[in-house]
N, C-alpha and C positions, 0 to 999 in steps of 0.2 A: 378549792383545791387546784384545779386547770386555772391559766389566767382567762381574763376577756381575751386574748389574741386568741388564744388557740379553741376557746369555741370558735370565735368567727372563723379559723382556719378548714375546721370540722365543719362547719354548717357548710363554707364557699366548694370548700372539695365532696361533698356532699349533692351539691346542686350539680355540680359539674359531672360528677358523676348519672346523676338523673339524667341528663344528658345525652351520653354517652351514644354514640353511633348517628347520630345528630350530626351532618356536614358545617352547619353556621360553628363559628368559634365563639366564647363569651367575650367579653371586654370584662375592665375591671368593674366600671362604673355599672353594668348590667349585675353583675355581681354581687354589687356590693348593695345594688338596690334589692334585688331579689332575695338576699341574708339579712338584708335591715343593718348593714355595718356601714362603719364612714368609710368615704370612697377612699384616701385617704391613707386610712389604715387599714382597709384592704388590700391597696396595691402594694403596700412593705408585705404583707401576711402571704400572696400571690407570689409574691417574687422571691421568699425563701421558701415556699412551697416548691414553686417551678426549679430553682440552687438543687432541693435536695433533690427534685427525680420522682418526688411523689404526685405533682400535675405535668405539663405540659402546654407551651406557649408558640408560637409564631409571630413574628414582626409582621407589618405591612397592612395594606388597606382590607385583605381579608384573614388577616390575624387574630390573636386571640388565646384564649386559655381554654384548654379539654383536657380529656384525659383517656389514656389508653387499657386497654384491656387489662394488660399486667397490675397495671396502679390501680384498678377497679379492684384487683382480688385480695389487694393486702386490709393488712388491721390497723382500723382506729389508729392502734399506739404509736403508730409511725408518725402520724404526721402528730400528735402528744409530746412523741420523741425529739421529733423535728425544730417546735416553736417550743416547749418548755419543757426538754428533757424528763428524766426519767426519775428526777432526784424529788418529783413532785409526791411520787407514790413512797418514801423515805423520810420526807422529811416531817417536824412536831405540829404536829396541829393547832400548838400555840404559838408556835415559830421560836420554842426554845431550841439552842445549839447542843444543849449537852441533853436531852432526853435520847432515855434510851430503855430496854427493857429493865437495867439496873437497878436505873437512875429515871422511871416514868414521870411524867407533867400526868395533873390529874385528867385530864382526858386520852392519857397514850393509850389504850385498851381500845376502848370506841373506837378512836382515829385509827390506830392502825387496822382494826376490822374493817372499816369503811376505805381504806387504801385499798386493802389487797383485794376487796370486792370491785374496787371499780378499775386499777390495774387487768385484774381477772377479765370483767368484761370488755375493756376496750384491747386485751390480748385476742380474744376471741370472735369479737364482731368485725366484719368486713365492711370495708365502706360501701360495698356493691347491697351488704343485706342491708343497710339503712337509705340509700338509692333507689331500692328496693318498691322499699314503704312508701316514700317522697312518692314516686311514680305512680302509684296504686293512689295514693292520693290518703293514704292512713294518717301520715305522717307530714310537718311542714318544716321548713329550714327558716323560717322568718317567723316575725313575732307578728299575728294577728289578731284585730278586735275582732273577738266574741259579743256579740249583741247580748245586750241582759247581762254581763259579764263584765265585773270591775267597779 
């Protein structure tokens, strides 16, 4: 449903928010190692993060990517909104153009329940409660071997 960009954009603003109050700024490449994303296609994802207002960057030798209190307390959907708009939670789950309640693709029922469920929760959760977790150490932004696992 979300593309690959915009996880990694969630996971990086995520870390960065764990972060937060923290003097060192990140780089991209720390970033991008700490998310498990390419360096790469982190700094395009960083740098229309930083466009919209939803992180925060500095040029120079002690520069960097943070993020400030405000942008800690908003929701998920912003930055959903930000890298693949909102048409994600609207459009067919089979990628037909003409489905519609009318006119359903046989999965429109399922898929639209599962939109508005996750519209729902990414309206409602703040980046700071999944910051949150990361910190407390419940939760991780990167993909880890589990021993015995896989």
């Amino acid at each position: 449903m979300i593309s690959k960009a915009c996880r990694y954009g969630i996971r990086a603003v995520v870390y960065l928010a764990s972060r937060y109050g923290e003097t060192a700024k990140s780089s991209f490449a720390e970033i991008s190692r700490e998310v498990d994303a390419p360096e790469a296609y982190t700094a395009k994802i960083l740098q229309i993060l930083t466009k919209s207002g939803i992180i925060s960057s500095i040029k120079g030798p002690n520069g960097g990517f943070y993020m400030e209190r405000l942008q800690i307390d908003q929701a998920v959907i912003n930055i959903v909104d930000t890298i693949d708009g909102l048409d994600v939670f609207y459009e067919c789950g089979l990628g037909l153009k003409q489905c519609s309640a009318s006119r359903p693709c046989p999965m429109h029922d399922q898929y639209k329940m599962a939109r508005e469920t996750l519209l729902d929760s990414f309206s409602r959760t703040t980046i700071e409660q999944l910051a949150r977790r990361v910190k407390e150490g419940s939760s991780f932004v990167r993909n880890l071997a589990i021993p015995g696992v896989g």
